[in-house]
N, C-alpha and C positions, 0 to 999 in steps of 0.2 A: 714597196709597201708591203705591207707585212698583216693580215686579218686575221683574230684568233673568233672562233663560234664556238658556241656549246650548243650541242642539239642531241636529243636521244639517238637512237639508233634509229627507230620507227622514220621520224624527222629528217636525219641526212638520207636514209633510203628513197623517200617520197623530194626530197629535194635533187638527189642523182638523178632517178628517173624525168622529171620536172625538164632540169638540165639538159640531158640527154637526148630530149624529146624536142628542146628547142633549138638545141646544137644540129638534128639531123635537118629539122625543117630551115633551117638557116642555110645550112651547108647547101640544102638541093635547089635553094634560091641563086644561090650567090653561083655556085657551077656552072650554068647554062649561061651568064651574064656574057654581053659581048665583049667583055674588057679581059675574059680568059677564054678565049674562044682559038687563038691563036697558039695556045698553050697544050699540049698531051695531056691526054686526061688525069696520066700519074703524076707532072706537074702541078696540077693545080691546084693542089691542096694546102700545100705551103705556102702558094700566093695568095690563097684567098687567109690566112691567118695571118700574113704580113700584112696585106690590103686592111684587112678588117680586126679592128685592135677587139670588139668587145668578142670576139669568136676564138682571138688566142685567151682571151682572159677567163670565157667561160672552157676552153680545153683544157686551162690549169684549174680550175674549178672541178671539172669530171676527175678530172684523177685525183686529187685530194680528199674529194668527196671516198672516191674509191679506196682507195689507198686508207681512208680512216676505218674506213666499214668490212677491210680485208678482201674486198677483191682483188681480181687480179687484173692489171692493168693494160694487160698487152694480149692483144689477140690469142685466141687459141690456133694451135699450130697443129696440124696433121703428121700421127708418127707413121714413121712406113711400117 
């Protein structure tokens, strides 16, 4: 499926953050649950967006969000 938005700038900003905000309190939910408990903590991030359709859909959300507003998508990395 395929959604096109028009939103100002101002509007996709305060909707990433929005996002963002509901993606982390999600995530710290859904981690301690007993159904990934049995899982390395580095696993379980992938299970929990396979387990939970509406957390992979708001992750492509965050990044298009991003991705429109010219951030950058991918962590920052430590130079030596």
């Amino acid at each position: 499926m395929r959604i096109e938005l028009e939103l100002s700038p101002q509007e996709a900003h305060a909707m990433l953050e929005a996002a963002r905000q509901q993606y982390r309190l999600r995530y710290q939910d859904e981690f301690w649950k007993a159904r990934y408990s049995h899982l390395p903590h580095g696993l379980r991030h992938g299970s929990i967006l396979a387990h939970c359709k509406d957390m992979a859909a708001n992750k492509k959300l965050l990044g298009a969000l991003a991705l429109a507003l010219g951030h950058d998508t991918q962590p920052a990395r430590a130079t030596p």
